[in-house]
C-alpha positions in Angstrom: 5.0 -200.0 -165.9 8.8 -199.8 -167.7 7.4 -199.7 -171.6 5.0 -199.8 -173.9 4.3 -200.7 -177.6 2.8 -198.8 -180.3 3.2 -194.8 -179.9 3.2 -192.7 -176.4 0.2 -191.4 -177.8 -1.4 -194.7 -178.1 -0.4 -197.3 -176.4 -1.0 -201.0 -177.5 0.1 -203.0 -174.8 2.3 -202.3 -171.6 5.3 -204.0 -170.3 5.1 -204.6 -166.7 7.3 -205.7 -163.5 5.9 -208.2 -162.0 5.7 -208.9 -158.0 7.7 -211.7 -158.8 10.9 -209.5 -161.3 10.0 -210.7 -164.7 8.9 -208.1 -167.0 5.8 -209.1 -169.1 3.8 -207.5 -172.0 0.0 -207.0 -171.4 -3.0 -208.0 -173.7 -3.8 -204.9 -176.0 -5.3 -201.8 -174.3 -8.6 -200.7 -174.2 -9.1 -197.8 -175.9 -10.3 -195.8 -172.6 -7.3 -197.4 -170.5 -5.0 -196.4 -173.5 -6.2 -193.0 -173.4 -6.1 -193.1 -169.6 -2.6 -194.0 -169.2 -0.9 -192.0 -172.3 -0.6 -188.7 -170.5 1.5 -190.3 -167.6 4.3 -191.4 -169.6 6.9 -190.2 -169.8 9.8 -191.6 -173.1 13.5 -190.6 -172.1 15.0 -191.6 -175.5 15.1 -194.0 -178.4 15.5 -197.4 -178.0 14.0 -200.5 -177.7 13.8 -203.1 -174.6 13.0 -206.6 -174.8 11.1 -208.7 -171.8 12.2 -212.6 -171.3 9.8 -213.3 -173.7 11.5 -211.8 -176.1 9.0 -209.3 -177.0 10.3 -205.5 -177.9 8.9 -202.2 -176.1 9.7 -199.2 -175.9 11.1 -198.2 -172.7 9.1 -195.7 -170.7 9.5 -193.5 -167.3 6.0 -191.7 -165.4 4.2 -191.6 -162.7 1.4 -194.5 -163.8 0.5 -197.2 -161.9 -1.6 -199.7 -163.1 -3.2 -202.9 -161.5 -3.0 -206.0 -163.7 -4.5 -209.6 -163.5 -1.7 -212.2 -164.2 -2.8 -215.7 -165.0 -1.3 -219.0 -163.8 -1.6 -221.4 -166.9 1.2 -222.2 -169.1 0.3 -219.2 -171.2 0.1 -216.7 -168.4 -2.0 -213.7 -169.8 -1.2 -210.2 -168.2 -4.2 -208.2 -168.4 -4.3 -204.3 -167.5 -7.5 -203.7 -164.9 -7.3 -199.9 -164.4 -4.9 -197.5 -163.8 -4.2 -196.4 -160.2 
């Protein structure tokens, strides 16, 4: 995980490295995996990041893992299984 949107509190979606280097956003969090991950993150400062997409997050350091599904299609969909 490198960021997230919404608060550290409650995260909406996560921006993650993928195997492959790109940086994507997820779908939006469960509430439960939102909860989940919040505690393990870690903001150093202000500031916003962008992925290639485009899309803004705010950049975030911690100890969370999480295991996502990445789709194939032209509109590949990140989705956040669990946290690890």
């Amino acid at each position: 995980m490198v960021g997230f949107t919404g608060t550290a509190r409650h995260p909406k979606a996560l921006a993650v490295r993928l195997p492959d280097g790109r940086v994507a956003l997820t779908q939006r969090l469960s509430t439960a995996l939102a909860s989940g991950i919040a505690p393990h993150m870690v903001v150093p400062q202000d500031g916003q990041e962008f992925t290639k997409a485009g899309d803004s997050c705010t950049p975030a350091e911690g100890d969370a893992v999480v295991e996502v599904v990445a789709g194939t299609t032209r509109h590949a969909v990140v989705t956040v299984v669990r946290l690890r």
